[in-house]
C-alpha positions in Angstrom: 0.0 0.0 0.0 1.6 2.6 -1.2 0.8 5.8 1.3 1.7 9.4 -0.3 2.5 12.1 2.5 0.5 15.3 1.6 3.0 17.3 2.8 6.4 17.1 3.3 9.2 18.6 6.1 11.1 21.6 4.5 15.2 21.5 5.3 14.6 24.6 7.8 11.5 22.7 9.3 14.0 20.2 9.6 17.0 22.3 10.6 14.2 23.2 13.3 13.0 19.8 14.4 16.8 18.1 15.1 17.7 21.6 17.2 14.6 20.9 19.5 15.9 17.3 19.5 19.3 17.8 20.3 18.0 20.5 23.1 15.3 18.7 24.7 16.0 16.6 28.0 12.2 15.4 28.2 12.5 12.2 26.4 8.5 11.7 25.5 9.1 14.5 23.8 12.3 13.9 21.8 10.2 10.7 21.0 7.7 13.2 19.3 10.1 15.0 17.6 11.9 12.2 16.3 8.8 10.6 15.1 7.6 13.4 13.5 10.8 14.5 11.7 11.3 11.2 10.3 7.6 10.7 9.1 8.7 14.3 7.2 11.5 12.7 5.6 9.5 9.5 3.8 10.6 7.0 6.4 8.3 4.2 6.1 5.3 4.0 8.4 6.3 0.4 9.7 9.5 1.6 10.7 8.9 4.7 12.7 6.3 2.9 14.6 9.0 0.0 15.2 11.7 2.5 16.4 9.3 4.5 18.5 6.6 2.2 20.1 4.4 4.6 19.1 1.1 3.7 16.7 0.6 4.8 13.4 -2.2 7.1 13.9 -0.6 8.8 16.9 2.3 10.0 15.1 0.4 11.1 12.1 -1.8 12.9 14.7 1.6 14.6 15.8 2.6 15.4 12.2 -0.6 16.9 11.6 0.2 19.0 14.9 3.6 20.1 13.8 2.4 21.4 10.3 -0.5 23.2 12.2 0.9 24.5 15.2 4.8 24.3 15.0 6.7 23.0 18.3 4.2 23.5 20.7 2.1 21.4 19.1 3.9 18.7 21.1 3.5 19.6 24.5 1.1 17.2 25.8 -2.5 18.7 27.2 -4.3 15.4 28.7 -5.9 16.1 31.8 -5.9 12.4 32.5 -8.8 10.1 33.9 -8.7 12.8 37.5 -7.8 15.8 36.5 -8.4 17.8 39.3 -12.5 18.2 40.9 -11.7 20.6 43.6 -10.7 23.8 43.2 -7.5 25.3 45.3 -9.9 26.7 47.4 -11.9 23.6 48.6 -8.8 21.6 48.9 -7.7 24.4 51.4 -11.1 23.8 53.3 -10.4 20.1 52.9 -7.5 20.7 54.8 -9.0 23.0 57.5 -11.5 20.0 57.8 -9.2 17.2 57.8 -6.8 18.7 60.6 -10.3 19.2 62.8 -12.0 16.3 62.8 -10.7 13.0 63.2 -12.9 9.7 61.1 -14.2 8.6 64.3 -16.0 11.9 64.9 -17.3 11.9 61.2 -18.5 8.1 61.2 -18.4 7.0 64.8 -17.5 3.3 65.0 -17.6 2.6 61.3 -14.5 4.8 60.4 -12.8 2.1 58.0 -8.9 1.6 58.4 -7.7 2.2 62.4 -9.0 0.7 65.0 -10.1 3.9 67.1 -10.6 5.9 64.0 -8.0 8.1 65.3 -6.4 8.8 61.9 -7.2 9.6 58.5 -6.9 7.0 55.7 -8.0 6.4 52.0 -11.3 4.6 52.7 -12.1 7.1 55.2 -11.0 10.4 53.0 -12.8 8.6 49.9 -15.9 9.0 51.7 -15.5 12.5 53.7 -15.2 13.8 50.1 -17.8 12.2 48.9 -20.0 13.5 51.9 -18.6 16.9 51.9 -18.2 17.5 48.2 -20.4 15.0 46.6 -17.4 14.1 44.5 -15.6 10.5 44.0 -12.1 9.8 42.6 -11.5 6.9 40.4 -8.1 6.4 42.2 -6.3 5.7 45.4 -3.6 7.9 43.9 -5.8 10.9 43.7 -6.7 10.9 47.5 -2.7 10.1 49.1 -2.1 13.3 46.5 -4.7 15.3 48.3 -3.5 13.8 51.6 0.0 14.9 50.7 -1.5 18.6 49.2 -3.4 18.9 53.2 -0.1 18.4 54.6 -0.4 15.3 55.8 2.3 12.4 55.6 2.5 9.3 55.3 2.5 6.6 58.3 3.0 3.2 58.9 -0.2 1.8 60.5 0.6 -0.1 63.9 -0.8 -3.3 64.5 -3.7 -3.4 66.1 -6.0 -6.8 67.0 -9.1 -5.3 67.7 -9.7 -8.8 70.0 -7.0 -7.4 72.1 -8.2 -6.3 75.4 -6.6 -3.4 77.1 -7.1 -4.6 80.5 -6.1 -7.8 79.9 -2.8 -6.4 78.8 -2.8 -3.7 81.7 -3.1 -6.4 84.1 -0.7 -8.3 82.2 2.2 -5.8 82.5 1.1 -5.0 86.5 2.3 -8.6 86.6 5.6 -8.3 84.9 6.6 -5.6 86.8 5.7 -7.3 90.1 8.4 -10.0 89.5 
């Protein structure tokens, strides 16, 4: 099958595209440019695809770009599956909220991941915001990124055997300490 390229790179579009090559230090992008400057010089199809790992469709799609729009029709502008639902301003108030009240005080005994529903935690965030905001990410990602915009870090959980009995071990340790 033959396919006939509509339009061609000119030797200063070229010039243009190995500069940005040689320049850029993002390498999805060097990947576009490459692609695209070699689909401007009559590399096969089968070939670009093969040294890229890129389908045929997307780097006609970039071509098309280039000829439209120049370099900047490279820089990629996906949002992604969660781009952001809250604004700066409810994640601030998310924030406020999260340092105020603890799960427990939220959902009483059915706060999800700790034991006393002391601390915060995905399940237990996941539904805050979906009480507070009405609003539900498709990702665990999306809330430890919120939890980490809140200012709040990471933790190991303890373990905790909610069959344990704190008197039982009180009493336990009164006895150690006797001996």
């Amino acid at each position: 099958m033959a396919n006939k390229r509509k339009q061609l790179l000119s030797p200063e579009a070229d010039k243009q595209l190995l500069l940005a090559f040689t320049e850029c230090k993002d390498g999805e992008m060097r990947t576009r440019i490459q692609a695209v400057r070699l689909y401007g010089s009559e590399v096969p199809v089968k070939e670009i695809t093969h040294l890229t790992g890129m389908p045929r469709r997307t780097i006609i799609r970039w071509y098309g770009r280039y000829l439209k729009q120049g370099l900047s029709g490279f820089v990629d502008n996906r949002q992604g599956g969660n781009h952001q639902y809250l604004t700066d301003e409810q994640i601030q108030e998310l924030a406020l909220k999260l340092h105020q009240y603890r799960p427990v005080d939220l959902f009483g005994r059915e706060a999800v991941a700790t034991a006393d529903g002391l601390h915060w935690c995905v399940p237990d965030l996941r539904r805050a915001i979906k009480q507070w905001y009405g609003i539900e990410y498709k990702r665990d990602a999306s809330y430890r990124q919120l939890f980490q915009k809140c200012g709040f870090s990471w933790q190991r959980t303890a373990k905790v055997y909610r069959s344990r009995s704190e008197a039982k071990v009180a009493e336990f340790e009164e006895q150690l300490e006797k001996k």
